[in-house]
N, C-alpha and C positions, 0 to 999 in steps of 0.2 A: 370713350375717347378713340379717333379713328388712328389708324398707324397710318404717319409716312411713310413716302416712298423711300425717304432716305434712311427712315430708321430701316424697312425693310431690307435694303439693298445692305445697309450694316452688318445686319444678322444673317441674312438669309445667304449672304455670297460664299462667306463661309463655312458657314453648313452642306452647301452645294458643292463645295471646291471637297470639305471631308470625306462627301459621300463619292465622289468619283475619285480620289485618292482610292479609297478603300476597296473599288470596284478593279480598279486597274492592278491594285495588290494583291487580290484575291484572283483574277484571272491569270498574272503572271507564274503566280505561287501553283496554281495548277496546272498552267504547262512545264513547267518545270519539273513537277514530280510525274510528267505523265498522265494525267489524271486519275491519278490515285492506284495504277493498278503494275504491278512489278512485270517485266515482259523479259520473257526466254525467248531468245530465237538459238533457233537451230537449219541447220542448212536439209532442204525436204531431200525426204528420200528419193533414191530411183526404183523406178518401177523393174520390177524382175523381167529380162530378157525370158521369151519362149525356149524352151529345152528342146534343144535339136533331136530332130527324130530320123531316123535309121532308115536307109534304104531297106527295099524290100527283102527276104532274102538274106540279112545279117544279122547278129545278136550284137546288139550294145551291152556294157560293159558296165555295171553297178558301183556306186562307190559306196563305202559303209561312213564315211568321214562328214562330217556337214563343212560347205564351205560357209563363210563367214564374209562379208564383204567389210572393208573397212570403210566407218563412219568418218563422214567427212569432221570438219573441226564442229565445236558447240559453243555458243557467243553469249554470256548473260547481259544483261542492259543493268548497270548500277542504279541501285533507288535511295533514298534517303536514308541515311543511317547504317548499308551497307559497309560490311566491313572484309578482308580478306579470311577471316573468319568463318565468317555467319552465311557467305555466300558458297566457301568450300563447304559448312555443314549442308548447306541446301545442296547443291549439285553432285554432295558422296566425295568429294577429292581430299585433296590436302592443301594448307596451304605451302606447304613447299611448290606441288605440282601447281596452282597457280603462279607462283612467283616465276617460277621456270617457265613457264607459257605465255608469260605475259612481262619480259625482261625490260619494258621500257617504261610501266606501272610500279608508279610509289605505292606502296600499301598503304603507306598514312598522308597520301592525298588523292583518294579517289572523288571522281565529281559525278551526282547525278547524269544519269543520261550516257555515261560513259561505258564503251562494251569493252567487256575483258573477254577471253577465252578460258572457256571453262575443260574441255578434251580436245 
């Protein structure tokens, strides 16, 4: 028995309308979380300036101390399921020292995609 077209178009429009429902769900749902992968940004280093060197003829002067340049601020990207928690265990902090870094941050409404400061 041959199928109409209209049994066709019965069946089959819906089928077609689920399958790209599910296409669009599944694409959204992974730019959303990024595509799947948690991202740390942090602000890049600078490159060490060259050590001045001495006219000819004088002794420069040694230091024993190491300087230390201070690290610009560090940004985590919120991912799914992040919490003020689970993101101080990963980054070494606290979450006090997030909450104080981050004073305009609900803890219990963080949203994907969202950067808090982490130092």
């Amino acid at each position: 028995m041959p199928v109409s077209r209209a049994q066709l178009a019965r069946f089959g429009a819906p089928a077609a309308f689920l399958a790209c429902v599910t296409i669009v769900v599944l694409l959204v749902r992974a730019g959303l979380e990024g595509g799947g992968a948690g991202t740390r940004t942090a602000r890049p280093a600078r490159a060490p300036s060259a050590p001045a060197t001495a006219p000819a003829g004088t002794v420069s002067g040694t230091t024993t101390g190491v300087a230390t340049a201070a690290a610009g601020p560090r940004y985590y990207t919120v991912r799914r399921g992040d919490t003020f928690s689970s993101i101080a265990a990963k980054e070494g902090t606290t979450v006090t020292a997030l909450e104080a870094l981050n004073p305009g941050v609900s803890s219990s409404a963080l949203q994907v995609g969202q950067r808090i400061r982490v130092k």
